[in-house]
BAVEXGU-121556 format. One line per field, with one value per residue: chain; residue in one letter; z, x, y of N, C-alpha, C in turn; residue number from 0. Coordinates in nm, 3 decimals, decimal comma, m for minus. Layout:
REM residues N
kolse <- c(A/...)
keti <- c(A/...)
nzz <- c(Z/...)
nxx <- c(X/...)
nyy <- c(Y/...)
cazz <- c(Z/...)
caxx <- c(X/...)
cayy <- c(Y/...)
czz <- c(Z/...)
cxx <- c(X/...)
cyy <- c(Y/...)
guba <- c(NUM/...)
REM end
This chain:
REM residues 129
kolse <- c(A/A/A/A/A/A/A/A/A/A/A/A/A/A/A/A/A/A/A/A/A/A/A/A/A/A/A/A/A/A/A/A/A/A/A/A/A/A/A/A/A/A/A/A/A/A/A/A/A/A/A/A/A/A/A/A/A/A/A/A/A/A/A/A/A/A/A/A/A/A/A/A/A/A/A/A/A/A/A/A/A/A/A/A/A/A/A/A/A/A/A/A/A/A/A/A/A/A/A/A/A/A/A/A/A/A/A/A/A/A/A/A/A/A/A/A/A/A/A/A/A/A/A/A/A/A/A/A/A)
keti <- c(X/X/X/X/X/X/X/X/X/X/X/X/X/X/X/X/X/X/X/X/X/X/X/X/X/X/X/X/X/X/X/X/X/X/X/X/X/X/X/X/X/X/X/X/X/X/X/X/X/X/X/X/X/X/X/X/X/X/X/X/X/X/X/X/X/X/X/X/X/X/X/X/X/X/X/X/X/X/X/X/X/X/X/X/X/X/X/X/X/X/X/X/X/X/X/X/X/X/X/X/X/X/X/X/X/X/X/X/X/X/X/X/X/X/X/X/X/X/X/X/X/X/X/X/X/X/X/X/X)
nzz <- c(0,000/m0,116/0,092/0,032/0,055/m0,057/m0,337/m0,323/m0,541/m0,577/m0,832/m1,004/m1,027/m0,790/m0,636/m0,689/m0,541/m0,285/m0,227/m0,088/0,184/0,334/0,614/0,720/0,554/0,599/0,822/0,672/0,427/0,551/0,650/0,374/0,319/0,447/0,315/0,159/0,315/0,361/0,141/0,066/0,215/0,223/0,082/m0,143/m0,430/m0,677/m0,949/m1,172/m1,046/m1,006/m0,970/m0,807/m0,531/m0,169/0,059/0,370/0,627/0,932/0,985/1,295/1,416/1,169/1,098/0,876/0,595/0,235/0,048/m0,307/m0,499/m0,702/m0,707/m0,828/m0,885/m0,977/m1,037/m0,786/m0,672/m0,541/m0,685/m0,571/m0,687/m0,594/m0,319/m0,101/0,131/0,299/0,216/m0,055/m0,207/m0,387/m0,602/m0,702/m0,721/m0,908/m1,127/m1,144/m1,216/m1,421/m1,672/m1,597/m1,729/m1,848/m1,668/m1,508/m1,644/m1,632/m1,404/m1,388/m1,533/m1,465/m1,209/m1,318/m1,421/m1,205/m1,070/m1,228/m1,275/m0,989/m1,009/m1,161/m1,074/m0,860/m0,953/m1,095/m0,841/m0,713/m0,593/m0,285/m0,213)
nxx <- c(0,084/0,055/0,167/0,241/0,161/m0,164/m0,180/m0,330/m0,538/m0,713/m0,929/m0,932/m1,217/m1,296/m1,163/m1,258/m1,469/m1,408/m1,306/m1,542/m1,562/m1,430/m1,338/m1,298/m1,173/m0,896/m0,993/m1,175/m0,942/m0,793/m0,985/m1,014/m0,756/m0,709/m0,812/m0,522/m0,413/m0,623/m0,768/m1,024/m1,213/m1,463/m1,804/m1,932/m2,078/m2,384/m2,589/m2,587/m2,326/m2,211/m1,904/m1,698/m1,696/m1,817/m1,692/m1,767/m1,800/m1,737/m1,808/m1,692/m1,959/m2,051/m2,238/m2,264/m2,092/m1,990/m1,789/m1,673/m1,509/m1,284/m1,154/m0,827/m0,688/m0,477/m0,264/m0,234/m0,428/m0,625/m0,892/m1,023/m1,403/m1,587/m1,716/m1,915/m2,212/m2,412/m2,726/m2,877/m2,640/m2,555/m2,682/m2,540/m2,292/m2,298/m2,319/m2,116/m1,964/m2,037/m1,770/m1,586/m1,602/m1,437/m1,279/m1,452/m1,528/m1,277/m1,287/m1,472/m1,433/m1,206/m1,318/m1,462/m1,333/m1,218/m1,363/m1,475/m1,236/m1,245/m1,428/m1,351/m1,125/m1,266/m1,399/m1,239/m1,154/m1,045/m1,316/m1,471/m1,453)
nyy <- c(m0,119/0,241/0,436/0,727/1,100/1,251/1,499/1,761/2,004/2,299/2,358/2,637/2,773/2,644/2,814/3,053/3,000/2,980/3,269/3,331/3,286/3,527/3,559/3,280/3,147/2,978/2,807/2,666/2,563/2,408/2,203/2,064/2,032/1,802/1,590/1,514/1,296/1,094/1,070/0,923/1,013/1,144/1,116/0,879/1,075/1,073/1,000/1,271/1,346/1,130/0,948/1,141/1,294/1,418/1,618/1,682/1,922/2,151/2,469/2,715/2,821/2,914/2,727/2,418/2,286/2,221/2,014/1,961/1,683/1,500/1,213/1,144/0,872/0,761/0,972/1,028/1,235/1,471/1,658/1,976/2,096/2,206/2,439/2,513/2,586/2,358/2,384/2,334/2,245/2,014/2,072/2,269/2,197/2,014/2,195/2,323/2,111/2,000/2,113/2,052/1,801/1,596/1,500/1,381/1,181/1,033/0,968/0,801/0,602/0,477/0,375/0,201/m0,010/m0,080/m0,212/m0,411/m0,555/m0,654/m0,866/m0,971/m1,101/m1,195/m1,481/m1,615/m1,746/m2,064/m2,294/m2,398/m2,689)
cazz <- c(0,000/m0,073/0,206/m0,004/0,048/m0,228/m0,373/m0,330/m0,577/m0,608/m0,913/m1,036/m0,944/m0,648/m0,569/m0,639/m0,406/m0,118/m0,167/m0,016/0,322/0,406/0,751/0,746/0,482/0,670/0,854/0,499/0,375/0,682/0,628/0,287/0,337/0,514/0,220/0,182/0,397/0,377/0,036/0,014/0,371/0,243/0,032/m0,296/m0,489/m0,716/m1,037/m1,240/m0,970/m1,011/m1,004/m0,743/m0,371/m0,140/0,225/0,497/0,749/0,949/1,075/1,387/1,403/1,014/1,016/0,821/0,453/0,183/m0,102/m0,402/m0,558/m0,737/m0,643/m0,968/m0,792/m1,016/m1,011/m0,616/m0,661/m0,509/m0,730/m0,537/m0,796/m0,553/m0,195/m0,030/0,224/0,261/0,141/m0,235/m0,250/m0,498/m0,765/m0,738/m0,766/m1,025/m1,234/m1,188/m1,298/m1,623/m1,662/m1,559/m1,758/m1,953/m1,535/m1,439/m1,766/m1,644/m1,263/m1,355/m1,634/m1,358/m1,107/m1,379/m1,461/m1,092/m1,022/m1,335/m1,190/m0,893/m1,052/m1,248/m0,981/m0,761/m1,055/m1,068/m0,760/m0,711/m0,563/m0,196/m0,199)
caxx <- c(0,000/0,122/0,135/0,254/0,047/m0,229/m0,218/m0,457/m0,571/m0,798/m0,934/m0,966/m1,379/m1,348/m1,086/m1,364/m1,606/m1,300/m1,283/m1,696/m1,524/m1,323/m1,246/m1,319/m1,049/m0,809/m1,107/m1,156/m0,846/m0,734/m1,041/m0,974/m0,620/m0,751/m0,765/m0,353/m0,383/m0,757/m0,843/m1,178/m1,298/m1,610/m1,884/m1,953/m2,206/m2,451/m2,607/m2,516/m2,197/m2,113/m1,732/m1,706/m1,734/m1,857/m1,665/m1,856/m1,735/m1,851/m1,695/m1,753/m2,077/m2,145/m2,314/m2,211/m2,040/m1,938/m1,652/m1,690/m1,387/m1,248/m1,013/m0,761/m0,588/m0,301/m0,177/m0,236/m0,457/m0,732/m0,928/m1,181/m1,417/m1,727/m1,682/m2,019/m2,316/m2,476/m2,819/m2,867/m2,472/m2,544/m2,747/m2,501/m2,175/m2,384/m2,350/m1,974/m1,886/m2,029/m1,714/m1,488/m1,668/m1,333/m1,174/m1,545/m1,556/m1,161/m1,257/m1,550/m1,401/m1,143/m1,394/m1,542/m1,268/m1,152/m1,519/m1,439/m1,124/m1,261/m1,543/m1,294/m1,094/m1,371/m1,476/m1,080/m1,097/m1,164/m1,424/m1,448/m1,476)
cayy <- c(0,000/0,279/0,585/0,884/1,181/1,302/1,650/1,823/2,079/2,364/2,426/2,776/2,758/2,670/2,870/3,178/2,964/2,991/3,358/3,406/3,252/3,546/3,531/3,117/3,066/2,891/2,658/2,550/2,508/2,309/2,082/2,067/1,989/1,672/1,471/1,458/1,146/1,071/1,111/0,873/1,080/1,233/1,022/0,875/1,097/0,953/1,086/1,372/1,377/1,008/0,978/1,252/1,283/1,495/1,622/1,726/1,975/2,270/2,603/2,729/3,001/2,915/2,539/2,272/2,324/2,100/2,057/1,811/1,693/1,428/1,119/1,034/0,773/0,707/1,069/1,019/1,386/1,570/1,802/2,004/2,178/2,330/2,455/2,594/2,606/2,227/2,399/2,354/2,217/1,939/2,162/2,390/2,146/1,945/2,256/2,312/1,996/2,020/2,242/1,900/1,671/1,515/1,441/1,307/1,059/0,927/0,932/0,696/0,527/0,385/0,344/0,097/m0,109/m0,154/m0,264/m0,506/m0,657/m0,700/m0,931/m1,146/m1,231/m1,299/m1,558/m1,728/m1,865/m2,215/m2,315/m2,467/m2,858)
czz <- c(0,000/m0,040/0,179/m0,024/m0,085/m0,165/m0,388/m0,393/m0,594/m0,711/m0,914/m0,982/m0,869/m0,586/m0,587/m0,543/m0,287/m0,085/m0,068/0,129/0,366/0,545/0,803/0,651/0,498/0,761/0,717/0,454/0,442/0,662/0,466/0,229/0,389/0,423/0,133/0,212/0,421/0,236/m0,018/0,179/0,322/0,148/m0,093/m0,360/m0,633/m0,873/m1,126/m1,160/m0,936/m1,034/m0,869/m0,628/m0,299/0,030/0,288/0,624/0,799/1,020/1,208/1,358/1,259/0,977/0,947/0,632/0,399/0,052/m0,174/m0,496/m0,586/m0,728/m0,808/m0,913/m0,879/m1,053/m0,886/m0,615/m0,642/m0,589/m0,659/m0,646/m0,722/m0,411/m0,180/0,047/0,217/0,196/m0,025/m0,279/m0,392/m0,638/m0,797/m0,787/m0,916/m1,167/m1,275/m1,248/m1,427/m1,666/m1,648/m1,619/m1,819/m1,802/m1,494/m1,488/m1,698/m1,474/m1,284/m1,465/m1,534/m1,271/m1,158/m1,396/m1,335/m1,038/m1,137/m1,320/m1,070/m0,863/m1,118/m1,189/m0,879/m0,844/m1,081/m0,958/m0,738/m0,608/m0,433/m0,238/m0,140)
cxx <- c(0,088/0,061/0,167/0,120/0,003/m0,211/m0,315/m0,494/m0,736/m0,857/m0,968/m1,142/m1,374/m1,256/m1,187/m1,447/m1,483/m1,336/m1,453/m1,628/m1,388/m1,286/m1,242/m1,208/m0,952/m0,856/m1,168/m1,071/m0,805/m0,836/m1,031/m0,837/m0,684/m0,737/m0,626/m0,338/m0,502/m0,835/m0,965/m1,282/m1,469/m1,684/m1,885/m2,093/m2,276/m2,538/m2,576/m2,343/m2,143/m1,979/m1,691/m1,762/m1,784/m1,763/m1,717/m1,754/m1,784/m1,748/m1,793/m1,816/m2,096/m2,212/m2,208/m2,192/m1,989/m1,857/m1,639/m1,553/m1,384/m1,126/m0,947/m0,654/m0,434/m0,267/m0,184/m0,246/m0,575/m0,793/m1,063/m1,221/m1,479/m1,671/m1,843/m2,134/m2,356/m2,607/m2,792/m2,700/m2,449/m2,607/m2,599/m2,333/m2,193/m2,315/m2,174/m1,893/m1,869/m1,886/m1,580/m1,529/m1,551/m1,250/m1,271/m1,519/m1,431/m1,194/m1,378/m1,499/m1,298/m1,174/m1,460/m1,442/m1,187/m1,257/m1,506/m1,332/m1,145/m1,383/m1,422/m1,214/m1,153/m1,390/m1,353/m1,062/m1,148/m1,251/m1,388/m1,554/m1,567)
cyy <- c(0,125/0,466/0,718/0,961/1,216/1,443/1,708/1,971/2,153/2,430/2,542/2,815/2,710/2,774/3,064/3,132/3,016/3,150/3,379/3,354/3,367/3,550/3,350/3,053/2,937/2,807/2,583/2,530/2,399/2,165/2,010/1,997/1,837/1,519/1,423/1,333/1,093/1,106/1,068/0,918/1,079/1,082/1,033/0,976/1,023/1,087/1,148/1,403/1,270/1,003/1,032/1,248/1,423/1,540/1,703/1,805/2,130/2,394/2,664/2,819/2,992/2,826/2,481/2,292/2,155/2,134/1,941/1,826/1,556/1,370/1,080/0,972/0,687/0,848/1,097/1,186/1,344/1,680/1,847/2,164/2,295/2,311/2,540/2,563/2,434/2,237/2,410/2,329/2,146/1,945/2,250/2,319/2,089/2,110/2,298/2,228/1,925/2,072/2,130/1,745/1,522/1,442/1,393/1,170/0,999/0,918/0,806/0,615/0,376/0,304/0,177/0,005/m0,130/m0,282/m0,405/m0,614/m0,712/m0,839/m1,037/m1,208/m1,266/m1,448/m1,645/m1,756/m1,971/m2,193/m2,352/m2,608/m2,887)
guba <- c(0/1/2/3/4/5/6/7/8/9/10/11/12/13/14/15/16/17/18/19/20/21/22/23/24/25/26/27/28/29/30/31/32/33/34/35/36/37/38/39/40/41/42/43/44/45/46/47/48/49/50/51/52/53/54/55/56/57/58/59/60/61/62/63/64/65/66/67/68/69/70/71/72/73/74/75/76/77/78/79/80/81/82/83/84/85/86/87/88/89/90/91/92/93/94/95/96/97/98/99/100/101/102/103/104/105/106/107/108/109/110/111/112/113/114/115/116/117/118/119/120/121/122/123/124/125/126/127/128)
REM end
């Protein structure tokens, strides 16, 4: 297994979502940062945002926020696209990611052919007697 940290980038859109947090900046970056050494933390989304996860985290005195980003696990990277409010998060990431559609297609393209290997060697092993 191996333990080198992921990179974690911000694309350019989200990096305008960061600026609406100015004095919270650095309580989002920090959670943000998190996925370095935790990069499947947050959840699978489903849908129009298949591929693509979601992390959950909250600042103090503002509720509970969220940042969707994508795992490409053989350049051991983080891209987060959307950063904002948990109300209306997944209309509103949904629409940024149009915008990433060519890094959605290879984050699920992978997703599919691990899910594929993991079916054919279930299916090569013998049998129990």
């Amino acid at each position: 297994m191996n333990t080198e940290a992921f990179t974690v980038i911000l694309d350019p859109i989200a990096q305008k979502d960061l600026k609406a947090f100015k004095h919270n900046s650095g309580e989002v970056i920090d959670a943000i940062l998190e996925l370095e050494n935790n990069p499947n933390k947050g959840h699978d989304l489903a849908g129009n945002l298949q591929g693509a996860k979601a992390l959950e985290f909250s600042l103090k005195g503002s509720g509970q926020y969220r940042a969707a980003y994508l795992v490409l696990e053989k350049r051991r990277t983080c891209i987060v696209f959307a950063i904002g409010p948990r109300e209306n998060f997944y209309d509103f990431a949904a629409k940024k990611a149009k915008q990433l559609k060519p890094l959605m297609d290879e984050v699920r393209e992978a997703k599919r052919q691990a899910s594929a290997s993991k079916k054919s060697s279930r299916s090569k092993r013998p049998e129990d007697a």
